[in-house]
N, C-alpha and C positions, 0 to 999 in steps of 0.2 A: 430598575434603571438599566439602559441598555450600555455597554461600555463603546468605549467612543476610540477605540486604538486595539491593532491587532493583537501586542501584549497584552492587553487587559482579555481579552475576549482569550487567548492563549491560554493564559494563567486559571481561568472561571475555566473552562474547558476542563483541563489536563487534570482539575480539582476535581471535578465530577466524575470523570472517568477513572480517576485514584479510587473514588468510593464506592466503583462496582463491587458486590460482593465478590470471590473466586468463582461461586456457584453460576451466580449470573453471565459472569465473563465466558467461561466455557461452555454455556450456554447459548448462549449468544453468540459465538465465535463459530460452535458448531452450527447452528441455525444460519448464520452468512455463508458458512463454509457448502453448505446443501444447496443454498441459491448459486451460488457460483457450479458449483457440479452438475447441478441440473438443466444449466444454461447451453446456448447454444456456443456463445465468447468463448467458452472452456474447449467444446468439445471440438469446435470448427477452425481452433489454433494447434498450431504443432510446438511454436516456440512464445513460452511464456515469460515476462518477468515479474519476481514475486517479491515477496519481503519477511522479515523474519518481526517476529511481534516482538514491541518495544515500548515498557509504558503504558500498558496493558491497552496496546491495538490490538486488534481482531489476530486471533492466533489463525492459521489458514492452514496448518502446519494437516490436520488431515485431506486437505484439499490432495495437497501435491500427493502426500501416499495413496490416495484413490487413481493418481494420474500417473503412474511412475515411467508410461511410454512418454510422454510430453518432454520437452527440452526446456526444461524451470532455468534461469538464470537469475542469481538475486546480486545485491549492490555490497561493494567494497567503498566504503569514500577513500581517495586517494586525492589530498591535500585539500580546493571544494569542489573537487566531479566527485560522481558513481563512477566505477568500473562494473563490470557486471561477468561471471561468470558462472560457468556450469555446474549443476550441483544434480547428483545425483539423488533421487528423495530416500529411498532407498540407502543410503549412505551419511543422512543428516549429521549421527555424533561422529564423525569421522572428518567431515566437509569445513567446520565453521569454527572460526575462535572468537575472541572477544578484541574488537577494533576499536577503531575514533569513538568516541563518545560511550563506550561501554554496551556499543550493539555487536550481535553477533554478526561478523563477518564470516565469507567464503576463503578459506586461506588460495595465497596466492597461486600456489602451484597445481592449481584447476585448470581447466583449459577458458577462456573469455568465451563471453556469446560477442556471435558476429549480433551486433543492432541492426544489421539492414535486413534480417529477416525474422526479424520481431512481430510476430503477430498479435501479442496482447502485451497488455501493460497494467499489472494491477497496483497500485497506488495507494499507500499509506497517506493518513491525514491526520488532526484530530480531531477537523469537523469540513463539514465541503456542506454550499450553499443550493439557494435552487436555479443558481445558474451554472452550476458544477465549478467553481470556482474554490477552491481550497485552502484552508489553512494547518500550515506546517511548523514545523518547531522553531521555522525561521532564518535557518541556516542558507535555504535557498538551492538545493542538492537538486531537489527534485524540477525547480524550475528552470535551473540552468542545464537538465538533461533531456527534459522533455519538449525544450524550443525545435530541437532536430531528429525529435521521430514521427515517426509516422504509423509505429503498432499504435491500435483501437487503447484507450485509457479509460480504466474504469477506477475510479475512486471507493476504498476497503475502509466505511465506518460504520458500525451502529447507530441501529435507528434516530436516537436520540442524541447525534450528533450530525443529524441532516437538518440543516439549519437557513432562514429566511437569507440571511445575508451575512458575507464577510467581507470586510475592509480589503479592500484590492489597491494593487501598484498596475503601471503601465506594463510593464513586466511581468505578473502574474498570467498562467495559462490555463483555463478550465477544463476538466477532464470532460470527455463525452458521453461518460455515463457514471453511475452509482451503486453500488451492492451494498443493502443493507440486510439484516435477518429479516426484513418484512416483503425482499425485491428486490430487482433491477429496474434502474429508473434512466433511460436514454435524454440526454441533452439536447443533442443533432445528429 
């Protein structure tokens, strides 16, 4: 039975991805992490923004030490926007504390990324469709930040949460591509 409302489809999700083994997670983490490295998005951006794994999303966490010349800036929520600042990868246990909702934040006294020279934008989900259309924890963070960019958006899930379809608002934004451990998959 297919569930008929974003919560429902939220909840079945976030269940399944709880019962990844750790082995498989890291596994898989590292496996996405390889596709994004090997890509050209990675290599042909100077200023990236990233995200810290929450809820057992895609840890990326060896991406950024493979890259440590790149300019990574990851999100602060400040009340419901992102801020987004620079983090050195190179500097990870030093950079982040524990913020809104019990995710690791950048503490404040980082320097901010300018957004207007954002060349990529990798994007947490818990599952994104095959029109690159996403579903988030709901909160709405990510959609009210990415109305006014303009970095390339690639949506950060395993495989088996690349899925036929999710319930969408007039408001929802689809990302332009996809990284799974099996690929990168382009929208438009």
């Amino acid at each position: 039975m297919e569930p008929n409302s974003k919560s429902q489809l939220r909840s079945q999700l976030l269940n399944k991805r709880r019962s990844l083994s750790l082995e498989i997670w890291q596994q898989q983490s590292q496996e996405l992490s390889n596709q994004l490295a090997a890509s050209d998005l990675i290599h042909n951006a100077k200023v990236i923004l990233g995200f810290i794994s929450f809820r057992q999303e895609p840890d990326l966490s060896s991406l950024f030490q493979e890259f440590p010349d790149k300019t990574w800036g990851f999100p602060r929520c400040n009340d419901k926007n992102l801020e987004w600042y620079q983090v050195n990868p190179l500097n990870f246990s030093e950079s982040f504390e524990v913020g809104s909702f019990g995710i690791l934040e950048p503490i404040r006294t980082l320097p901010k990324i300018d957004l207007n020279i954002v060349d990529l934008i990798l994007v947490p989900a818990i599952a994104i469709d095959e029109q690159g259309y996403r579903l988030g924890y709901g909160g709405g963070f990510y959609d009210r930040f990415l109305i006014n960019q303009t970095g390339f958006t690639v949506g950060v899930v395993f495989a088996d949460f690349l899925i036929k379809d999710v319930p969408t608002q007039p408001w929802d934004l689809p990302v332009k591509s996809v990284c799974t451990q099996n690929g990168i998959y382009v929208f438009f």
